[in-house]
N, C-alpha and C positions, 0 to 999 in steps of 0.2 A: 814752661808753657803758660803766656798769659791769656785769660780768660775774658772777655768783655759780653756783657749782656744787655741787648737792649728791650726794656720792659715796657708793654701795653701799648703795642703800636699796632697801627691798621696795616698788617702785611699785605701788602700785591706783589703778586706774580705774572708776569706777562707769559709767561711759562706755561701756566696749566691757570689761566684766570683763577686762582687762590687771591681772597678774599677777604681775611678776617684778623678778630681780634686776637693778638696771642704777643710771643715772646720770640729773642732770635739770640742766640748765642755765637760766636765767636771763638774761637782760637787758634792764636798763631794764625792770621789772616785767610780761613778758611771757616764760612760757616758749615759748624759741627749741628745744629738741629734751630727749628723756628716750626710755632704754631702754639695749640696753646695748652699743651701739659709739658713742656720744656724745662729742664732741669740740670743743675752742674752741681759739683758737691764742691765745688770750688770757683767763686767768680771774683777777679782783679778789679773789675771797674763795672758799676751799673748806670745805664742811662734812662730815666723816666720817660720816655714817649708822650704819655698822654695823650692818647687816640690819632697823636699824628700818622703820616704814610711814612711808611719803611717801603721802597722800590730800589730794585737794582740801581746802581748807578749809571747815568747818561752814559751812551757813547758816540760823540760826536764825528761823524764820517767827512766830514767839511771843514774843516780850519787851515786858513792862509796864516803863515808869519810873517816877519819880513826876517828871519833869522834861517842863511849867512845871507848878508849882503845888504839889507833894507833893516837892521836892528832900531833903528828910531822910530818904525812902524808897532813891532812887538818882538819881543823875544819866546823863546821858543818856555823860559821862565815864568815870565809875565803873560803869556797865555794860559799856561799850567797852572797860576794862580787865582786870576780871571773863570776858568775852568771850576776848577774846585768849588771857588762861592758861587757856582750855578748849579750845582750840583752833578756836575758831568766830570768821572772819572777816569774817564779814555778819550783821547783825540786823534785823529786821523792826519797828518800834516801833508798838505797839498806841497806836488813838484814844484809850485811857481816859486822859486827862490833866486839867487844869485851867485853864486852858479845854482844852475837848474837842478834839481835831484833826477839824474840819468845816466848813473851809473854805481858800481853796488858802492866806493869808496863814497859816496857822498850817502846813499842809505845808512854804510854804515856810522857815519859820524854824525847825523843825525837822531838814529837811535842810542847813540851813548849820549848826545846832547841829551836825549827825552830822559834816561834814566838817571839822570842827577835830580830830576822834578817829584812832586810829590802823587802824579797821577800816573796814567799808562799812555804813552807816546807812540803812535805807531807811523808809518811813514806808507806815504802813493810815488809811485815809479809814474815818472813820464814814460808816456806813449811814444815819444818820438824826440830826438836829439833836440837838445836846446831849447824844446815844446816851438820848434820850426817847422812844423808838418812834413818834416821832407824825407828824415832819414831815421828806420826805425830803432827804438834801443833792444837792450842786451834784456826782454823781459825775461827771460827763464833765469841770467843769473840775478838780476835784485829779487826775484819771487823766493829764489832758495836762500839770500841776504837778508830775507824779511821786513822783504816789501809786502804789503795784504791786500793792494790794490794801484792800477793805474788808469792815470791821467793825464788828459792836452792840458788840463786847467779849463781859462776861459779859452782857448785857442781851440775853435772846431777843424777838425779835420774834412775838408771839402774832396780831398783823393778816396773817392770808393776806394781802388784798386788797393792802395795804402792800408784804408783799414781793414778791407778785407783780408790784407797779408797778418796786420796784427791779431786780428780774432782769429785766426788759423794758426798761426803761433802759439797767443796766448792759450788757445784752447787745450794744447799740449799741457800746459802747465797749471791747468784750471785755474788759470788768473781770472783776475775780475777786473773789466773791462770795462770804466767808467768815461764817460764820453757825453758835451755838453749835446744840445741836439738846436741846434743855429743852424740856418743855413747862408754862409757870408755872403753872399752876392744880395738876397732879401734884407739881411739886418744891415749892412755897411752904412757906418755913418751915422746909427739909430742912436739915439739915446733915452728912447719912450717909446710906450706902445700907443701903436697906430691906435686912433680911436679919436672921436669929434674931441675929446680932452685936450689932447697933444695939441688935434688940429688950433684950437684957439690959443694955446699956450707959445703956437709956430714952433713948436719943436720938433725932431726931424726924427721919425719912428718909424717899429720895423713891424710887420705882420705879425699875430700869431700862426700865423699857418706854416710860416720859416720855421719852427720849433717842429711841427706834425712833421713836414716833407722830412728835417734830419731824422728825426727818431725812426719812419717809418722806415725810412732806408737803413739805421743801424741794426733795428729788429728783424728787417731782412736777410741782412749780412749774418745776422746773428743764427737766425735758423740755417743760413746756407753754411755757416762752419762749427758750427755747436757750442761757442762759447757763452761763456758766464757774462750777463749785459747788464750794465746799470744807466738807464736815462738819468742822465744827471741834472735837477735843479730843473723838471719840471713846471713851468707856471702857467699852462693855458689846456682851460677846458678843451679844446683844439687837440689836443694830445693824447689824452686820456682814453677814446674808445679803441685805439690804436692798441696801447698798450693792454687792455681790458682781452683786445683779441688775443694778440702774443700770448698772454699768459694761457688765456682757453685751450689756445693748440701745444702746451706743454714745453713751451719754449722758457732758457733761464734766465729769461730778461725780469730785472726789475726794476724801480723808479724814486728817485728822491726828490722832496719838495724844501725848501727853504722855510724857516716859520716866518721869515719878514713875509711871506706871498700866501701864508694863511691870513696873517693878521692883519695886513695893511691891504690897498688897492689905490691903484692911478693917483686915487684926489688926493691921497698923502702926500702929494709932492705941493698941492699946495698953490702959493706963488713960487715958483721955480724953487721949492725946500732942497737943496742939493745932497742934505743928508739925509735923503729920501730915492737919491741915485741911487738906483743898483742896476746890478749884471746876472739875471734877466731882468728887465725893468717891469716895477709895478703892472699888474693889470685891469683889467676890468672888476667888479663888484662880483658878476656872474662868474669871470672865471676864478677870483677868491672862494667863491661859497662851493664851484665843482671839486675844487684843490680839496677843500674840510672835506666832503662828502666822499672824496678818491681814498683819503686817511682812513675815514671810518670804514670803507667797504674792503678794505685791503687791496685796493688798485695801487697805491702808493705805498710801498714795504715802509720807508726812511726817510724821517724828520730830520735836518740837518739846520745847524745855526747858519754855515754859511759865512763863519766868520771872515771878516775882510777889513783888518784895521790900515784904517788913512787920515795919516793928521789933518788939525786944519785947516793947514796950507794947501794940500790936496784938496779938498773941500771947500771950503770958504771961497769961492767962483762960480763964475756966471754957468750957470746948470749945464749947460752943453761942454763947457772946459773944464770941468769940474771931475773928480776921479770915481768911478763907483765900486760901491761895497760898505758894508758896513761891520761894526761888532757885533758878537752875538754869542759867544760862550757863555758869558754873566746871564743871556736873557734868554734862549732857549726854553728852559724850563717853565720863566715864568712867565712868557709870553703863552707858552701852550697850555698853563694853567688856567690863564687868562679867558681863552676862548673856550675850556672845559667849564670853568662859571658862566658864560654866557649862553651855557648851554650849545655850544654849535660842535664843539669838538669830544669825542667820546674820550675817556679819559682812559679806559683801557687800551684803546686803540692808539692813541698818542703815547702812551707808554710803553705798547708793541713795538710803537716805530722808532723809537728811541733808546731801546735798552735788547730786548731780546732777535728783533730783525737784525740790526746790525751785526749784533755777535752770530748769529746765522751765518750771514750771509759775510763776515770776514771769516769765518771757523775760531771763533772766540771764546772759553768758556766763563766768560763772565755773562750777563745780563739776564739773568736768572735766580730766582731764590733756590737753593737746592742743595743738601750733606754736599759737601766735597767742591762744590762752588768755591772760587778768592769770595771774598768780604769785603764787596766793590758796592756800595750803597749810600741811598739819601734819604735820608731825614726831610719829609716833606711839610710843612704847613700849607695846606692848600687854603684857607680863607686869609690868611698875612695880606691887608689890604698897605700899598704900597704906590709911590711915583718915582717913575724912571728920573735921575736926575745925570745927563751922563755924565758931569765931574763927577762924579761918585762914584762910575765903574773902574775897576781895576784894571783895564787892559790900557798900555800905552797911547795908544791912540783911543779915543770916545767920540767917535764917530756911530752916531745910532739915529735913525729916524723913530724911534721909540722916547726923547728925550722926552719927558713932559706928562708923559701918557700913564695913565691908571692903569695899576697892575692889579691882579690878587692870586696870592703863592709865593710861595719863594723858598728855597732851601733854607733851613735849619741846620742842619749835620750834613754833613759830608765823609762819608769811610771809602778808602781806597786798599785795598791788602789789609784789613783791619786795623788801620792806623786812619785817627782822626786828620783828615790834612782842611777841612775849614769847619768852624765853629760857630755861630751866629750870636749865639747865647752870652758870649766872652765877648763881644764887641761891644 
């Protein structure tokens, strides 16, 4: 039985808002006790903290690869690494792949891909064959294959009838039922949000109120068959009181935001910055600063990177033919640490939304301090002042509209199952 102790760190809990200075032990990838009379009569390895943050580690409910079939995008490897030095020890791998994940044999090869990595790999079932909206999958058997959640991807489902058969299914199986909220006939063709911005820019953009009309119609759906709902990738204050009702009348819809659409807005894009495309596209200032204030009030359960690597052959084109999505496993964290120095974003509540929401809301028992917990955690310097350089991110593609930009944070440590898998300090 090996012993590791990490000494004099600023323990949080997203858990029980715990708070303070102390100590946290380890063994055999379970923490055995943390706070601050803590004790082993035997310890293998001691780590000095130094008033840094000890926090569960990330878990990412958003990450695209391009692994099987797109491998020169990312690997399901080189995510998992990427991953690590952001401090995020769990990833959620989105069905957009090639072949599509929609059916349990590709679940299952999947999650053997994820456990040769040195984090925790978890896989989304598409919603529908081929993510072609037309014909539904096998959810009941990838959910018992462990799958922990499904998705179109970016493909909205515009058949009520459709999904209403999946949330009546799924709901058999207390699936969790994640679904963009677009309405195609309003976005078709967009590549910006409508707004005098776009207007001069001539670029061709969709409403935010295409976002409200889907969501309202799934939260609909959602109360008329009982399922488990996740608005996915929320970006318009447009959405939010919608959402705010839902939860009032006790329905189990919840909402994730992207941290590119806390931190950034419209003018990021700039002169046509293409790696500043994304899916949903930038938006207003006003609807950035409703997003932060949706995080802190708990309208928005989950912070997601949203990862989406695209080389920059994809990229590097005239902004309307140009591919969207960007990286963001490496920068998750310290982008939202980011906005917690600048004072806009509560740092408990970003830490809610990224470590113990998700493990909720997938049935996880990581993202929490606590006896009998894995030993799934980071090592935080939150003032680590810092510039995005993207040749310098690990993930295959370095596609970030974050290139250039002042940070402050960044992971230090990295523990996944009580095993160090990144180190900052050794670099």
């Amino acid at each position: 039985m090996s012993t590791l102790a990490i000494i004099g760190a600023r323990l949080i809990d997203p858990a029980t808002d715990y708070d303070a200075l102390g100590d946290l032990l380890i063994e055999d990838g379970i923490i055995t006790g943390f706070g601050a009379d803590v004790a082993a009569a035997h310890i293998d390895e001691r780590i000095d903290a130094n008033g840094l943050i000890l926090c569960p580690g990330l878990i990412d409910m958003r990450v695209t690869t391009g692994e099987p079939g797109t491998e020169h995008r990312e690997t399901i490897e080189s995510a998992a690494i990427a991953a690590a030095a952001g401090g995020v020890t769990s990833m959620v791998v989105m069905p957009t792949t090639n072949p599509v994940i929609d059916d349990i044999s590709l679940v299952d090869h999947m999650q053997r891909r994820g456990e040769s990595t040195d984090i925790r790999v978890y896989i989304a079932g598409a919603l529908t064959k081929g993510l072609a909206g037309r014909e539904m999958t096998e959810i009941g058997l990838m959910s018992e294959a462990g799958a922990v959640l499904f998705s179109n991807g970016e493909t909205p489902l515009g058949d009520g009838r459709l999904m209403r058969r999946i949330m009546s299914y799924g709901s058999t199986f207390n699936a969790l039922i994640a679904h963009r909220a677009v309405d195609g006939n309003l976005s078709a063709g967009a590549c910006a949000h409508e707004s005098d911005f776009s207007a001069r820019l001539g670029l061709p953009s969709a409403p935010a109120i295409s976002e409200r009309i889907m969501a309202e119609r799934d939260m609909a759906l959602a109360e008329l068959t009982g399922a488990r709902t996740l608005v996915d990738l929320v970006s318009s204050q447009e959405t939010l009181p919608a959402i705010r009702r839902a939860k009032k009348r006790g329905l189990e819809v919840s909402a994730s935001v992207s941290i590119n659409h806390l931190a950034l807005n419209e003018l990021d894009i700039g002169d046509y910055r293409s790696f500043a495309k994304l899916d949903p596209p930038l938006r207003g200032e006003d609807d950035r600063l409703a997003l932060i204030a949706g995080v802190n009030d708990g309208s928005i359960d989950i912070v997601v990177s949203s990862h989406d690597p695209r080389p920059a052959g994809e990229k590097r084109k005239p902004f309307e033919q140009s591919a969207a999505g960007a990286v963001g496993l490496e920068l998750l964290l310290a982008a939202g640490l980011t906005l917690v120095a600048d004072e806009q974003l509560d740092l408990t509540a970003f830490l809610k939304a990224v470590t113990l929401n998700p493990a909720e809301l997938l049935g996880l028992p990581q993202g929490r301090l606590q006896k009998g917990a894995p030993a799934d955690l980071v090592l935080i310097d939150p003032n680590k002042p810092w510039i995005c350089t993207a040749a310098d991110l690990r993930s295959k593609s370095q596609n970030t509209p974050f290139d250039g930009r002042h940070m402050q944070g960044k992971a230090v440590l990295t523990i996944c199952g009580g095993k160090i898998v990144f180190d900052s300090r050794s670099a």
